[in-house]
Every structure is written in C-alpha cells, then in structure tokens.
C-alpha positions as CSV (number, residue, x, y, z in Angstrom):
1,X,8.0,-56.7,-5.9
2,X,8.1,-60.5,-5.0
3,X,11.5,-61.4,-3.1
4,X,11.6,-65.2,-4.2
5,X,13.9,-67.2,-2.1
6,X,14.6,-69.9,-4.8
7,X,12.5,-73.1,-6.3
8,X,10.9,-74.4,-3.4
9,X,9.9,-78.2,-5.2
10,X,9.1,-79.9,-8.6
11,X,5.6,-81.5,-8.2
12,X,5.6,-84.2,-11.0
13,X,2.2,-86.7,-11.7
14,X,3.5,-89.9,-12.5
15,X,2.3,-93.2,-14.0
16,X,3.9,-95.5,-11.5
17,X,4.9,-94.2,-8.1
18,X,6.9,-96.8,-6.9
19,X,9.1,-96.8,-9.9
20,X,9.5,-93.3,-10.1
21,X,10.0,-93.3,-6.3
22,X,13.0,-95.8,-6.9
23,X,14.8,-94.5,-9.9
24,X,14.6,-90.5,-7.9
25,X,15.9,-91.8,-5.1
26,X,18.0,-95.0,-6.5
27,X,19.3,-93.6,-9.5
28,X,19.6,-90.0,-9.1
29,X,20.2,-89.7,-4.8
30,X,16.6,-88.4,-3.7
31,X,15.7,-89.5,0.4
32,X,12.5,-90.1,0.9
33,X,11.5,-87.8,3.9
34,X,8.2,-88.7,4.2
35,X,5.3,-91.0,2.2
36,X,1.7,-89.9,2.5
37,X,-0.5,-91.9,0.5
38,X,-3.4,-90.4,1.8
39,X,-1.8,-86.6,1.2
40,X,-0.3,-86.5,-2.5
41,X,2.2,-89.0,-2.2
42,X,6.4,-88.8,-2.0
43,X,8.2,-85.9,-0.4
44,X,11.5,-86.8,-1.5
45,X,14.5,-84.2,-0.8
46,X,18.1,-83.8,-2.2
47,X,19.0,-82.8,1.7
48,X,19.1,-79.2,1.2
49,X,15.3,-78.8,2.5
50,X,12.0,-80.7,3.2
51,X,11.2,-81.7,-0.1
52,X,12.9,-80.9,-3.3
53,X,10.6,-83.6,-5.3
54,X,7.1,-84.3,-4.8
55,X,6.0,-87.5,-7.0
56,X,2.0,-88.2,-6.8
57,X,0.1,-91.2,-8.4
58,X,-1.9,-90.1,-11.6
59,X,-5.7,-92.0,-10.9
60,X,-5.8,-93.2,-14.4
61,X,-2.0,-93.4,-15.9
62,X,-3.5,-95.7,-18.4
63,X,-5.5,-92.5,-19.9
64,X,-3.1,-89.9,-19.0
65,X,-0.9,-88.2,-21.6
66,X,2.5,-88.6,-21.7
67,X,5.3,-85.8,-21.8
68,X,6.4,-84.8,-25.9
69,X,9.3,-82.5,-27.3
70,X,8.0,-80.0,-28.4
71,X,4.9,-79.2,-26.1
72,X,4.1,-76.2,-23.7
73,X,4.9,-76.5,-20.7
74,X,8.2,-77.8,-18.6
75,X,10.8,-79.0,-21.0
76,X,13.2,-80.4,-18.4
77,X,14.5,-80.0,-14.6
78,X,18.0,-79.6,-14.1
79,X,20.0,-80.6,-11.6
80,X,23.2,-78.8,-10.5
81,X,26.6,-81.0,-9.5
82,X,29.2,-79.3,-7.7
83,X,32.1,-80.6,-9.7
84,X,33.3,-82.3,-13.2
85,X,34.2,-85.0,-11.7
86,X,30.8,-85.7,-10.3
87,X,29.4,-85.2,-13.6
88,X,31.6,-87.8,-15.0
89,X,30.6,-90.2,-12.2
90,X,26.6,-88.9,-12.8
91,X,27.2,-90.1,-16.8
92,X,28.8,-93.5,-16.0
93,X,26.1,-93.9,-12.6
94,X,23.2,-93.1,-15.6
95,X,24.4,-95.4,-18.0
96,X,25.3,-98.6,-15.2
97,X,21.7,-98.3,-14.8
98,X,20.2,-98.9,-17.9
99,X,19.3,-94.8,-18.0
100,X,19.8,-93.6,-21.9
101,X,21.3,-90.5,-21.9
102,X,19.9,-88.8,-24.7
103,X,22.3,-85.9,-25.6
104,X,25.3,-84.2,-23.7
105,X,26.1,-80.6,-25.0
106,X,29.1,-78.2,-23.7
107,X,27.4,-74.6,-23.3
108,X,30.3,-72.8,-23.0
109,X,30.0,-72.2,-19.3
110,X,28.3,-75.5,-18.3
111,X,28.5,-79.1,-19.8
112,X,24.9,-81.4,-19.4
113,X,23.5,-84.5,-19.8
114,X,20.4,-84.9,-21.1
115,X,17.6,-87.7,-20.2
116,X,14.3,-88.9,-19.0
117,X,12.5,-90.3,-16.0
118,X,10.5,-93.1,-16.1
119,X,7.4,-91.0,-17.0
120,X,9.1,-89.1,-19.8
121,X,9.9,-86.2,-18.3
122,X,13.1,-84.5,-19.6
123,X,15.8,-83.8,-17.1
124,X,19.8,-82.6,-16.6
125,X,22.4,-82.7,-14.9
126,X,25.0,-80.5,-15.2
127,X,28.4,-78.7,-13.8
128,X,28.8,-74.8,-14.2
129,X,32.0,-72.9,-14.5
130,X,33.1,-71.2,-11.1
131,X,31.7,-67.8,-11.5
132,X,29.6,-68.5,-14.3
133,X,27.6,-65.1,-14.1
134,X,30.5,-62.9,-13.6
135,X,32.0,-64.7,-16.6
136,X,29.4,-63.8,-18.5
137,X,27.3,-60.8,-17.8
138,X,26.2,-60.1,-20.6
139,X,25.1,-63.9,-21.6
140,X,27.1,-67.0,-23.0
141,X,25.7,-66.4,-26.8
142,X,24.7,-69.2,-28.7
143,X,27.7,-71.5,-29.0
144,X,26.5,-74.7,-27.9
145,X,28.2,-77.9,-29.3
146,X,27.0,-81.4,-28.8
147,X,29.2,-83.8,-27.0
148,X,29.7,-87.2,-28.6
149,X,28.1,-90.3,-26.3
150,X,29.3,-93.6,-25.3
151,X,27.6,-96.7,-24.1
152,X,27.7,-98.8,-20.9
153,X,30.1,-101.2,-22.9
154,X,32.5,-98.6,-23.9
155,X,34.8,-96.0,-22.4
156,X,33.9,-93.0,-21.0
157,X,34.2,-90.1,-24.1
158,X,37.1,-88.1,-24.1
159,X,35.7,-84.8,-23.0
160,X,34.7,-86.2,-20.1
161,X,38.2,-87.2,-18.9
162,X,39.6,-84.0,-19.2
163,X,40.4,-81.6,-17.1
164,X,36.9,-78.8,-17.5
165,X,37.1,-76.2,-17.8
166,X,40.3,-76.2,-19.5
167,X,42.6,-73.7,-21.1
168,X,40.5,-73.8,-24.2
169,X,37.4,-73.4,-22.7
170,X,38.6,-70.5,-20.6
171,X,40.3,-68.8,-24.6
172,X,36.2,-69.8,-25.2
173,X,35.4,-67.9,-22.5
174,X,37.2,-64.9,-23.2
175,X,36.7,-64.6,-26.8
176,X,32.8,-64.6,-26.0
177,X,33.2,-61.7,-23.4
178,X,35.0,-59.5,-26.5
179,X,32.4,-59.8,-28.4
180,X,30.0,-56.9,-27.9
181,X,26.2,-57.7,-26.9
182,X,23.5,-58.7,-29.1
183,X,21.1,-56.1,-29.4
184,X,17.8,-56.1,-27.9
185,X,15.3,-56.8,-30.5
C-alpha cells in the first residue's frame, strides 16, 4: 500500500499569470518562493512547504477552455483556516477586494465560503469543528444549509458574528451521532 504524506501542490494552467500570481498571493496570503519563467512558472507556498501552488502560463489562453460547473474533473480547492474568527476576517478580506463570494453553506461540522479565481476555478475556504472526525465517525449526513450573503456595503451576516460552533450546532452535532448509519448501498 501507498503511505501518502498529504497533498503535496495544486498545479493550476492559467490565462494570466501575473493576475493570478497577484490575487493568490494578494488576496488569499500565497508567498512567492520562487518564479521560473523558463521552468513552469510560480512556486507560490502558504509557508507550510516549498510550494503549495504552482500557477503556469497557458500558451494560448485565448483558445483555452475555461472551468464549468458541472464538468469532470476538480470542482474546487479548499483551503483550511484555523479559527471562526479568521473565517469571518477571510469573508470581509474577499469581499474588500472585489472577490464575489458565490455561496457560504454550514455543513454541520464546518462552515465555507465559496468562490473563484481569476481563471474560474472554484475554491473554499473554510473552518472545521475541533475534532471534526471523532465527532463524526461515522459521517456528518446530508444536512447542509446555505448561509445567507452580504455585500461589501453591508454588515457582515449574522452567522458569522456568532460564537461557532455554538450550543446549537453542538445539539446538531449530537443529534446526528444518534442517528444510526446509512447503509452501504
């Protein structure tokens, strides 16, 4: 058997590398830890390893096609915060710069944001529970619920000014783990 370590880096072909370049690293926190034109392009990291991201220069973005819902292939790349309070200040840094978040849904044991790079490509940010597997061992069913959006103009929704995981969530929580295990079909 394979004894993976954990996702090494995200390779994505882009239209323009410079753009994507800034919003990675100005928008979302990427470094740069090393630019090779002549190599494939932007080694950009979250600071946890060499590279994280690798963004390349598509030859003929003009031709290329573009990301779609629905098609095979990756649907999004999430990225993990390490507390509900840095979600918050991830939904109110995407919307300052001009990023449209497209959907924010509470799954039980994690809340995400849902959006797009300059290219298309879907990505998430999102917080986890503490203990998330134990929590749920046998899986978080199928309770996801959207979460209402604001805009930059506006006030940050309720739910994410409130203490999460809360109470509620946690009665969520253990009402799920009474329930017995959906059969394998």
């Amino acid at each position: 058997m394979i004894k993976l370590a954990g996702i090494g880096h995200v390779l994505l072909r882009v239209a323009d590398e410079e753009a994507s370049k800034r919003f990675y690293r100005d928008v979302l926190g990427f470094r740069v830890a090393e630019q090779d034109p002549e190599h494939g392009g932007v080694f950009m990291t979250l600071g946890d390893g060499f590279h994280t991201l690798d963004i390349t220069q598509h030859p003929a973005p003009g031709e290329a096609v573009r990301p779609e819902r629905g098609q095979l292939g990756l649907v999004h790349i999430a990225f993990k915060v390490a507390s509900y309070t840095a979600l918050r200040d991830a939904y109110a840094h995407l919307l300052a710069n001009s990023v449209e978040i497209q959907r924010a849904v509470d799954h039980v044991c994690q809340r995400s944001l849902y959006f797009t790079d300059p290219d298309g490509n879907g990505l998430e940010i999102y917080y986890e529970m503490p203990d998330a597997l134990r929590l749920f061992p046998n899986g978080r069913g199928d309770e996801d619920e959207r979460l209402p959006l604001s805009h930059p103009a506006e006030p940050l929704p309720a739910w994410l000014l409130e203490d999460w995981p809360s109470p509620a969530a946690f009665a969520k929580v253990e009402r799920l783990r009474r329930q017995p295990p959906a059969a394998a079909e």
